[in-house]
Gaussian input, Z-matrix of N, CA and C with variables (Angstrom, degrees):
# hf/3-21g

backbone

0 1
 N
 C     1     B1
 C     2     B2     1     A1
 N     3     B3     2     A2     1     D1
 C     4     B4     3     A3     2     D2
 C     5     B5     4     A4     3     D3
 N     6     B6     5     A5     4     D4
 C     7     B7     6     A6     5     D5
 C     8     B8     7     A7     6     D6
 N     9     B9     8     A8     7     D7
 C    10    B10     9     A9     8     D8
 C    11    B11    10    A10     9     D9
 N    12    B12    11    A11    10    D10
 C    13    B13    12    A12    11    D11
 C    14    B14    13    A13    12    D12
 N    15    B15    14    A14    13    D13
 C    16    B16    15    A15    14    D14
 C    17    B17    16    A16    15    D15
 N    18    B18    17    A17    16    D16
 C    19    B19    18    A18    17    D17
 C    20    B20    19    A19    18    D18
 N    21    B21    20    A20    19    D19
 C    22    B22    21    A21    20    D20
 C    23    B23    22    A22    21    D21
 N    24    B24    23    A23    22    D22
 C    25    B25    24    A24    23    D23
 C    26    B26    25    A25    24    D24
 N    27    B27    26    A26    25    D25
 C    28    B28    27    A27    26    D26
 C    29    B29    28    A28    27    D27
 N    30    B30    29    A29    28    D28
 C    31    B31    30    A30    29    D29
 C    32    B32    31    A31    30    D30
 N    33    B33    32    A32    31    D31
 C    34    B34    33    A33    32    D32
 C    35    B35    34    A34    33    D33
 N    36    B36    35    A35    34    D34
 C    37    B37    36    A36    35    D35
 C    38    B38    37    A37    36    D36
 N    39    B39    38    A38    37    D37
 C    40    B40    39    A39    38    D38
 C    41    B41    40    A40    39    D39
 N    42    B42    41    A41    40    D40
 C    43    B43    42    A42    41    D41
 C    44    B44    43    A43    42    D42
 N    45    B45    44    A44    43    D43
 C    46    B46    45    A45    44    D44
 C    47    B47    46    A46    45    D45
 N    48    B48    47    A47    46    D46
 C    49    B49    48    A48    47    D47
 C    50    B50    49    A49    48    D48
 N    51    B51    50    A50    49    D49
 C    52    B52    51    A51    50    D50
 C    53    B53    52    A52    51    D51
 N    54    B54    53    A53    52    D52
 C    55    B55    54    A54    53    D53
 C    56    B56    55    A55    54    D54
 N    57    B57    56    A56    55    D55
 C    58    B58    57    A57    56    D56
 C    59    B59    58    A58    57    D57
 N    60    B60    59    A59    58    D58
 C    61    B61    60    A60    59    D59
 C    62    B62    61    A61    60    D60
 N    63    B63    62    A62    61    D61
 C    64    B64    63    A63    62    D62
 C    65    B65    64    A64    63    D63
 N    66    B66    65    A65    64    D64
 C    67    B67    66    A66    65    D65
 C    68    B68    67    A67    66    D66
 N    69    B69    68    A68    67    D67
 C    70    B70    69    A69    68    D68
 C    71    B71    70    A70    69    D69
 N    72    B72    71    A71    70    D70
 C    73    B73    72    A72    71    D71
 C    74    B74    73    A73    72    D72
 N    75    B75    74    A74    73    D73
 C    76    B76    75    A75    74    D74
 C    77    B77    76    A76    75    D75
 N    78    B78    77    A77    76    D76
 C    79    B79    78    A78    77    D77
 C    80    B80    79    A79    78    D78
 N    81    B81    80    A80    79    D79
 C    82    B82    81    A81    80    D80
 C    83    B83    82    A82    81    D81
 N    84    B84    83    A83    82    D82
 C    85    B85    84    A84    83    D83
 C    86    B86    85    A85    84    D84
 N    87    B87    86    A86    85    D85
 C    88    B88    87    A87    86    D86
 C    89    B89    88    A88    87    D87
 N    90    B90    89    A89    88    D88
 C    91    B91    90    A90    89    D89
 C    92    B92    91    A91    90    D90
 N    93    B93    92    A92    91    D91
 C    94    B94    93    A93    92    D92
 C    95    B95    94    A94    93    D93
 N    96    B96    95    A95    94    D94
 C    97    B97    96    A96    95    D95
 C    98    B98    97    A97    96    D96
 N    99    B99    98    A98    97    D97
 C   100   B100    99    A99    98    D98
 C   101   B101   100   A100    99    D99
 N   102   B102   101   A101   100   D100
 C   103   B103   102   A102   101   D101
 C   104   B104   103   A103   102   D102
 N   105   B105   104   A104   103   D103
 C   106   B106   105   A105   104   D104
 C   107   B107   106   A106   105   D105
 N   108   B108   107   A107   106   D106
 C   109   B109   108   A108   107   D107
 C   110   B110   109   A109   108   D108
 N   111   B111   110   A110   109   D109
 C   112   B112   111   A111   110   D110
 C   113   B113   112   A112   111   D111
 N   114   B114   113   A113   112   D112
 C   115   B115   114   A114   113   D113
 C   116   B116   115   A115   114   D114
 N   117   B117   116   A116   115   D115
 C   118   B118   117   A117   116   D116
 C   119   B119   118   A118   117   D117
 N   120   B120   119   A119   118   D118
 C   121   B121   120   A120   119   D119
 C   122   B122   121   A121   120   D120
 N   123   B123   122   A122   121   D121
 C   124   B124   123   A123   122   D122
 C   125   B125   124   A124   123   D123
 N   126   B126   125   A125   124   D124
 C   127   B127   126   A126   125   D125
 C   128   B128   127   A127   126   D126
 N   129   B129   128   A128   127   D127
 C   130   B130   129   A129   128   D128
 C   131   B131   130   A130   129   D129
 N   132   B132   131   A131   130   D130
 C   133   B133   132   A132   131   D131
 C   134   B134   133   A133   132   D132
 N   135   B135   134   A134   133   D133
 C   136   B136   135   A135   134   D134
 C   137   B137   136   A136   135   D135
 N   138   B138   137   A137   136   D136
 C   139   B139   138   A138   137   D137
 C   140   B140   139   A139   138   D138
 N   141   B141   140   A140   139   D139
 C   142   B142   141   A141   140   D140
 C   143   B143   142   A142   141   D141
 N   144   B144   143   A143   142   D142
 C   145   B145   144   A144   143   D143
 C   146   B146   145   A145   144   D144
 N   147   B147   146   A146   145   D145
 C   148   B148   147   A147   146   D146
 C   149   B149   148   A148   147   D147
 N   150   B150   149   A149   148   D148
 C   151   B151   150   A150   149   D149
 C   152   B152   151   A151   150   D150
 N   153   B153   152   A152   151   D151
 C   154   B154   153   A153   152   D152
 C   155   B155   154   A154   153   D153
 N   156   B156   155   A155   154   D154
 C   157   B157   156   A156   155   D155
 C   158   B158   157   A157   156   D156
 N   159   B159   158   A158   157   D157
 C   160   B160   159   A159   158   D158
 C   161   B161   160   A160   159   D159
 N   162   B162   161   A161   160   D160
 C   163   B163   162   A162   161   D161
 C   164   B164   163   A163   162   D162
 N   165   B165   164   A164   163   D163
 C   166   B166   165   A165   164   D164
 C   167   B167   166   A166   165   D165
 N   168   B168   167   A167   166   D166
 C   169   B169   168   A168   167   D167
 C   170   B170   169   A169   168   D168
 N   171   B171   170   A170   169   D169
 C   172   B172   171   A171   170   D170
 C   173   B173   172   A172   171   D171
 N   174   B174   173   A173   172   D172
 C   175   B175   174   A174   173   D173
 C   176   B176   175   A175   174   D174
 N   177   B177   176   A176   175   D175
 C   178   B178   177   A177   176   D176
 C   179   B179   178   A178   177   D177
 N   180   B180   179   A179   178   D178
 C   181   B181   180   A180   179   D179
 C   182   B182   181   A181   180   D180
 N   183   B183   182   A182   181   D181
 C   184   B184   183   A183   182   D182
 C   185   B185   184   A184   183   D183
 N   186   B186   185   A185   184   D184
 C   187   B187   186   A186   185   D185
 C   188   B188   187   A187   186   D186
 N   189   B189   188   A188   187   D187
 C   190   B190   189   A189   188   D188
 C   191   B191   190   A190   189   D189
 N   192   B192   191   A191   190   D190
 C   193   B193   192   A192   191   D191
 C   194   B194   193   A193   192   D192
 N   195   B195   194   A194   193   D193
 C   196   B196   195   A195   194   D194
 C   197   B197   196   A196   195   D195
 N   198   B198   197   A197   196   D196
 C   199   B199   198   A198   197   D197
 C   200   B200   199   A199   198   D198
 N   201   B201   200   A200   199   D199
 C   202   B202   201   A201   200   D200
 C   203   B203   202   A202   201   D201
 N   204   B204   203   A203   202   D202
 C   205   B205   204   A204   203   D203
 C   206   B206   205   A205   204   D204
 N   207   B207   206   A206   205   D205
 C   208   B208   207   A207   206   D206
 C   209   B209   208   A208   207   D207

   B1=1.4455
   B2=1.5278
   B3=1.5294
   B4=1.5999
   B5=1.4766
   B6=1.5671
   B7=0.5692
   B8=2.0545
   B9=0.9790
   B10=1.6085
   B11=1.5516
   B12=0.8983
   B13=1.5755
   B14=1.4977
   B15=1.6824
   B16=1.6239
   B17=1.2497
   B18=1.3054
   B19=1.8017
   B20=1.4842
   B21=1.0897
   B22=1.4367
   B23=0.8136
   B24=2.0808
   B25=1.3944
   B26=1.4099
   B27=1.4097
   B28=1.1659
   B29=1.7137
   B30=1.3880
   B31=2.1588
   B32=1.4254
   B33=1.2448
   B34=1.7547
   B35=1.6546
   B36=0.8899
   B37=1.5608
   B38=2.2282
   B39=1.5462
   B40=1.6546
   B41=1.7770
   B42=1.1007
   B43=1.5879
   B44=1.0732
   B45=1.5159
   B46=1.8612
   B47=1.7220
   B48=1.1551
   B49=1.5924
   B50=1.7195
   B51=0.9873
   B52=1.4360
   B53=1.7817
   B54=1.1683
   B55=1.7495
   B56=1.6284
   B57=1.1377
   B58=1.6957
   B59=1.4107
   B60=1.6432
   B61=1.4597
   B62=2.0296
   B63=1.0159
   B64=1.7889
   B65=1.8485
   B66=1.3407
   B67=1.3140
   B68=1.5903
   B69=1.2425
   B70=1.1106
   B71=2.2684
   B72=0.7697
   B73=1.4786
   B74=1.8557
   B75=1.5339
   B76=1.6348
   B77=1.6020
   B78=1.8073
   B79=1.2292
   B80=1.6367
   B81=1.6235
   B82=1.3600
   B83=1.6027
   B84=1.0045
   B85=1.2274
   B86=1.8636
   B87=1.4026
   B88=1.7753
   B89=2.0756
   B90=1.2060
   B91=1.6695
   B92=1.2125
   B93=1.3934
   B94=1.3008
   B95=1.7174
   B96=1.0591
   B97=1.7353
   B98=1.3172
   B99=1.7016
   B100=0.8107
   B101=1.7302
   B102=1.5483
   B103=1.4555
   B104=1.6028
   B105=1.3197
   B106=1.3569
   B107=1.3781
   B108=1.5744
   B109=1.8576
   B110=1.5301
   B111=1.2127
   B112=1.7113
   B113=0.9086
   B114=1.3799
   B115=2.0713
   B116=1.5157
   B117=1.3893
   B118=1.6520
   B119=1.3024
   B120=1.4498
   B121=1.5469
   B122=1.5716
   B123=1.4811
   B124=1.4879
   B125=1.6876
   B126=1.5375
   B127=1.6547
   B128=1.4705
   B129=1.2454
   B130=1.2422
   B131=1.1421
   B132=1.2507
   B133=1.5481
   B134=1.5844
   B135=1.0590
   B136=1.2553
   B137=1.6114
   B138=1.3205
   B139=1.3315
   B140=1.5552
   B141=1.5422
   B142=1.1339
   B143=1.8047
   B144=1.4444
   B145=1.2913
   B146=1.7747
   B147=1.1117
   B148=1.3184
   B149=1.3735
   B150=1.7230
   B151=1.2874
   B152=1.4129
   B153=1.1141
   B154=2.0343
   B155=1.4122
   B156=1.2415
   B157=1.6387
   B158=1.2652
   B159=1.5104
   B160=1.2135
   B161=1.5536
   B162=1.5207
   B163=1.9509
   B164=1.3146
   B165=1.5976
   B166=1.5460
   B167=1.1971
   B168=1.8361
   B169=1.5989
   B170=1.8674
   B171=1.2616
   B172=1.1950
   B173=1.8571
   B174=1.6735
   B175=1.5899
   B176=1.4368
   B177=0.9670
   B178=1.7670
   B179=1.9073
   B180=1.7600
   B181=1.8157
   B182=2.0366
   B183=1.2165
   B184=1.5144
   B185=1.6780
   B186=1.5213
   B187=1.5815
   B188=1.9171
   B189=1.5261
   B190=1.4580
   B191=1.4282
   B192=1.3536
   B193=1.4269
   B194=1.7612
   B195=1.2655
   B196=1.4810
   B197=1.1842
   B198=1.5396
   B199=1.1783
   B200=2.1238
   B201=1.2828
   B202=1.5984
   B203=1.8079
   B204=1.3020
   B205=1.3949
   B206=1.6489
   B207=1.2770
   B208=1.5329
   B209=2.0250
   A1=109.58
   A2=121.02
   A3=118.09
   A4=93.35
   A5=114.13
   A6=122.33
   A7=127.22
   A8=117.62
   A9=115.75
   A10=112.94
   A11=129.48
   A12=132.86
   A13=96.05
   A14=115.86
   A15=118.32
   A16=107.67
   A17=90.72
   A18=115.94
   A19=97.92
   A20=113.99
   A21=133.95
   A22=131.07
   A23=128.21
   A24=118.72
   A25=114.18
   A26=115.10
   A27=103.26
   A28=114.39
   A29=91.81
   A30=95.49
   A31=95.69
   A32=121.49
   A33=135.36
   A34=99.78
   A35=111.79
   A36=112.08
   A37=101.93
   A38=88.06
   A39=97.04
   A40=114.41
   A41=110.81
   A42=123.15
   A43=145.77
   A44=90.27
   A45=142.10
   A46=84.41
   A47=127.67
   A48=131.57
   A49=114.55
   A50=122.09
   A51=100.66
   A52=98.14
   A53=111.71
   A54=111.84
   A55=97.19
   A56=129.95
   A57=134.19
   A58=122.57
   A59=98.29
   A60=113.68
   A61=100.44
   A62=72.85
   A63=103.60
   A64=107.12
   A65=108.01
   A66=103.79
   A67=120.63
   A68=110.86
   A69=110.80
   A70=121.85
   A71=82.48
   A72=99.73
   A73=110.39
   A74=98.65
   A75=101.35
   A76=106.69
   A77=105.27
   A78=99.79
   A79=116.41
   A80=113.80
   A81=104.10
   A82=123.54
   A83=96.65
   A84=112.99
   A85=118.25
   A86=89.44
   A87=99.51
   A88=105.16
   A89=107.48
   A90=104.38
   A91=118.50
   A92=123.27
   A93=110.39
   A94=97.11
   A95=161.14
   A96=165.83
   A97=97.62
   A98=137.71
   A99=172.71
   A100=124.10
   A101=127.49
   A102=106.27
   A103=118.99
   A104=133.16
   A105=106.31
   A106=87.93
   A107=101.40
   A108=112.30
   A109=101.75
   A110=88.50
   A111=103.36
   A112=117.96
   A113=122.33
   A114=131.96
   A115=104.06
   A116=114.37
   A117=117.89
   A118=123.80
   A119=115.83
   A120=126.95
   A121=107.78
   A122=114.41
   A123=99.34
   A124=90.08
   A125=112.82
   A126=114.92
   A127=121.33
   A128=119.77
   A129=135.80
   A130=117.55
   A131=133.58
   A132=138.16
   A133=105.76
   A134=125.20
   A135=143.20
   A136=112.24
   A137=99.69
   A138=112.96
   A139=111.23
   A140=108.58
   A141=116.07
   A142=123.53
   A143=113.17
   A144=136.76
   A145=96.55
   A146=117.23
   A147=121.20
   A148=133.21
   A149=120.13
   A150=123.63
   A151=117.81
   A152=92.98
   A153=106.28
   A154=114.01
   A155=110.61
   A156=124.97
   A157=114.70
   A158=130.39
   A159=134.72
   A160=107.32
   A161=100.13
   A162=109.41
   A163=97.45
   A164=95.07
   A165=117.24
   A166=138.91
   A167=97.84
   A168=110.90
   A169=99.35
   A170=104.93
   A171=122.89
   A172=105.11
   A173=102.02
   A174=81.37
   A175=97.96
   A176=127.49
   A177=108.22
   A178=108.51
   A179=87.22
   A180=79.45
   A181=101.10
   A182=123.85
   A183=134.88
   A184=97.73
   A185=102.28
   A186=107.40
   A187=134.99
   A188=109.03
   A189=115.81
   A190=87.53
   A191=125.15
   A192=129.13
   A193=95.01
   A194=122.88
   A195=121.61
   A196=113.12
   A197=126.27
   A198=115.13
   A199=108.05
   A200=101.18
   A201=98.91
   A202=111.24
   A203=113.03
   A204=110.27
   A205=146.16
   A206=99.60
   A207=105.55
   A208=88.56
   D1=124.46
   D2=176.50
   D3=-63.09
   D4=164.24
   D5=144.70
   D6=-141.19
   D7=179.26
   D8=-146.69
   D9=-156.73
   D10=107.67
   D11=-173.92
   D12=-128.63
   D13=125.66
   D14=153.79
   D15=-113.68
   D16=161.25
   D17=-167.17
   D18=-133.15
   D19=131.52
   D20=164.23
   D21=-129.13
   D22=122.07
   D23=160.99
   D24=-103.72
   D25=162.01
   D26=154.55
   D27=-136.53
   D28=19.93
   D29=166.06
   D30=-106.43
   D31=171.94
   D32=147.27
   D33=-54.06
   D34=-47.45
   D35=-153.08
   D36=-62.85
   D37=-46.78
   D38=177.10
   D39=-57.49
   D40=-40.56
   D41=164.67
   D42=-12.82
   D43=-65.54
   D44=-171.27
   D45=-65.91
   D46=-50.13
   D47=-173.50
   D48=-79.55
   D49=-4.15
   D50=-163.92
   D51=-88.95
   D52=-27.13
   D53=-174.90
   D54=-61.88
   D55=-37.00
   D56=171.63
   D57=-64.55
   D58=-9.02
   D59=-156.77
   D60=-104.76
   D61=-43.68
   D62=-169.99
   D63=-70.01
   D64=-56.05
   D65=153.47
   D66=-51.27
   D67=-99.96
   D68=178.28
   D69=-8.04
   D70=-31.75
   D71=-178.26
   D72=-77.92
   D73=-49.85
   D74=-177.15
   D75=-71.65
   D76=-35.40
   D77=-176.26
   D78=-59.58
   D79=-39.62
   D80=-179.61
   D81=-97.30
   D82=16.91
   D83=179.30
   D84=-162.90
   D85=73.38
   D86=-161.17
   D87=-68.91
   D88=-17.13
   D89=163.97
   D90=-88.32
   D91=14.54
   D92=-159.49
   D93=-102.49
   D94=123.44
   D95=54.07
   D96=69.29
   D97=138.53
   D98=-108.27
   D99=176.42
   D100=79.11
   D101=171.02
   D102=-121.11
   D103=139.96
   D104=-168.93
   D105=-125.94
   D106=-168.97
   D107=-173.87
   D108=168.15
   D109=145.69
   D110=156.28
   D111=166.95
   D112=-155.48
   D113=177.63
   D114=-65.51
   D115=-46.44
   D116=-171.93
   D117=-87.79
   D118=-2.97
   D119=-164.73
   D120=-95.73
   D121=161.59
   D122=156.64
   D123=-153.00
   D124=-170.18
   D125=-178.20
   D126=-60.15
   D127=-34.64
   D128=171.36
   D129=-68.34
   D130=-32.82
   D131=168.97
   D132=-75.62
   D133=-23.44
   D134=-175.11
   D135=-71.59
   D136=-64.03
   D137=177.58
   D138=-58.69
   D139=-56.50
   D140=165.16
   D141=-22.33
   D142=-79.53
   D143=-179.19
   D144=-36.03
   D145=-37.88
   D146=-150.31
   D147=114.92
   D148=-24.88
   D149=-171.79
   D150=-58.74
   D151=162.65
   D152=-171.23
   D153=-92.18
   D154=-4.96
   D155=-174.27
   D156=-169.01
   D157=147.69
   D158=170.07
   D159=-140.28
   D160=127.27
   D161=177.31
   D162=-124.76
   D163=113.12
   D164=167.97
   D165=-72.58
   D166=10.22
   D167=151.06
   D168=-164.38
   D169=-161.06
   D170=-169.71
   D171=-61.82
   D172=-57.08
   D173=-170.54
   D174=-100.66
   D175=14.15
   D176=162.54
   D177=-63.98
   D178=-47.00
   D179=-164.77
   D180=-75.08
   D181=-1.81
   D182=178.42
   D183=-66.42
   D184=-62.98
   D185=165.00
   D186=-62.66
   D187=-9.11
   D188=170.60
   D189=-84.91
   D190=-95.14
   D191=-176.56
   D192=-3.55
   D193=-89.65
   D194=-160.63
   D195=-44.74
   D196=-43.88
   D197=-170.45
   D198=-81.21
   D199=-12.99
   D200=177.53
   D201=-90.70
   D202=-38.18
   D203=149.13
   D204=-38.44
   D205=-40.51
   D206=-173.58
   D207=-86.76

């Protein structure tokens, strides 16, 4: 079964957490997919953090999900 967790901030402050978030996540769940997004994010912060995907709005990451799902 894929599986798929997004994370979104949209303060600085929510941000600062997702690299703590993102680990923690691969560690207990090392198959599990990664996409984040929001007002404060961009691809490079993304990549950075670790995440496996970044949607720079609502239906971009609607369209990652679908296309990593099917």
């Amino acid at each position: 079964m894929l599986k798929l967790v997004g994370l979104s901030a949209l303060m600085t402050t929510t941000g600062c957490n997702m690299e703590e978030t993102i680990n923690h996540l691969k560690e207990s769940c090392p198959d599990c997919k990664v996409m984040v997004g929001g007002a404060v994010l961009n691809e490079s912060y993304a990549e950075s953090i670790g995440a496996d995907f970044y949607g720079r709005d609502a239906k971009e990451s609607v369209n990652i999900a679908n296309k990593f799902l099917k």
